[in-house]
Steps between C-alpha positions, in 0.01 A plus 500: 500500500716230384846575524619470137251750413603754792822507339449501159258807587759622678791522224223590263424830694889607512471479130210660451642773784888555261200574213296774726830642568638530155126710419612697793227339716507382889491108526480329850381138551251393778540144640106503588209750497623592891845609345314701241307687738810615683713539199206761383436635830892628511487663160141733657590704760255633717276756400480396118229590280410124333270387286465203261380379164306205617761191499368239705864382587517796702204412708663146495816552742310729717645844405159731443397322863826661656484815316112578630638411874760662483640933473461503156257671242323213302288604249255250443312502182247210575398701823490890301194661437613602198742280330574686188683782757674187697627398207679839387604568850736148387740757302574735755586171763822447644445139414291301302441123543463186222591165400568480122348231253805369372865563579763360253843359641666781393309743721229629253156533662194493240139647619197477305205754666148596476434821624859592455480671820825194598720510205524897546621506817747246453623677201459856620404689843557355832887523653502184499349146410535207699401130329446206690568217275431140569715276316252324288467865295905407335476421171773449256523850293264760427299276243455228724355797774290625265326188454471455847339820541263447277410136512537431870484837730226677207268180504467441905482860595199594223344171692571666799354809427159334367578660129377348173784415294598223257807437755241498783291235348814275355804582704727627189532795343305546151675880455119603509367861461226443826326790627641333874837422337829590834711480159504858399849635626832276521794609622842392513746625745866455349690743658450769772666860454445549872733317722342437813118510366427134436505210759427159393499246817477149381351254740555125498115395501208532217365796532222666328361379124 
């Protein structure tokens, strides 16, 4: 990475870190996805119940790899029988993993989900949440997240997931009422009452959609 970027990523994240903190939410920054993975490692201890809502940065820096080989219990919904039970077992986790869509500067993380199953567990369940961010997800302020959300990360991932949307077929978001639509819930995480509950690692790499 060139080395004006590193560093403007860099003072970037302590900004965006001072904004996670004053929501009375955990900020660390991760030089590279191999600093992420033992940043998150040391906030799991052994043993943890985990599970995830399906955030491909996760996969990305190699966490749900270390958490299968490793002495913990990963519940993996892509791999359970039935996946309507995986997903409610997500409530009662000791942690639950995610990237976000869209994180402003300020430290407010904006999620846009489908089967909701994600934006519920973020907002209410687990012990705690841990995000891994890549830096392209900052945006400005909660506007500028919420268009990112739903004209960048909305567009690839109904591609992604083969549905028929107006995004899917043009890239941008036409606010549409599709059977297939991932727009049905959006949630915006301001503030946590639970000190302690939300982690948000932000890695200095693109990560995810």
């Amino acid at each position: 990475m060139n080395e004006n970027i590193f560093k403007r990523n860099e003072l970037l994240a302590q900004k965006v870190i001072k904004g996670l903190q004053s929501r009375n939410m955990s900020g660390y920054y991760a030089a590279d996805k191999e600093a992420a993975l033992k940043q998150a490692l040391e906030l799991i201890p052994k043993g943890s119940t985990i599970t995830m809502g399906g955030g491909m940065s996760v996969h990305e820096i190699g966490l749900v790899k270390a958490l299968k080989n490793a002495d913990y219990n990963f519940i993996d919904r892509d791999e359970a029988t039935d996946k309507r039970a995986a997903m409610l077992d997500a409530y009662d986790a000791d942690f639950f993993l995610a990237s976000t869509n869209a994180i402003t500067e300020d430290g407010v993380l904006v999620n846009i989900d489908g089967n909701s199953n994600r934006v519920s567990a973020i907002a209410q369940g687990p012990k705690k949440v841990i995000f891994i961010v890549g830096m392209n997800k900052v945006c400005d302020d909660v506007d500028g997240a919420m268009k990112r959300a739903r004209n960048v990360a909305a567009p690839i991932n109904a591609q992604r997931f083969g549905l028929s949307t107006p995004c899917a077929k043009t890239g941008s978001c036409f606010n549409c009422k599709s059977p297939d639509t991932i727009c049905c819930q959006f949630l915006i995480t301001r503030f946590s009452r639970h000190e302690g509950r939300i982690h948000v690692i932000l890695v200095n790499d693109d990560l995810g959609f």
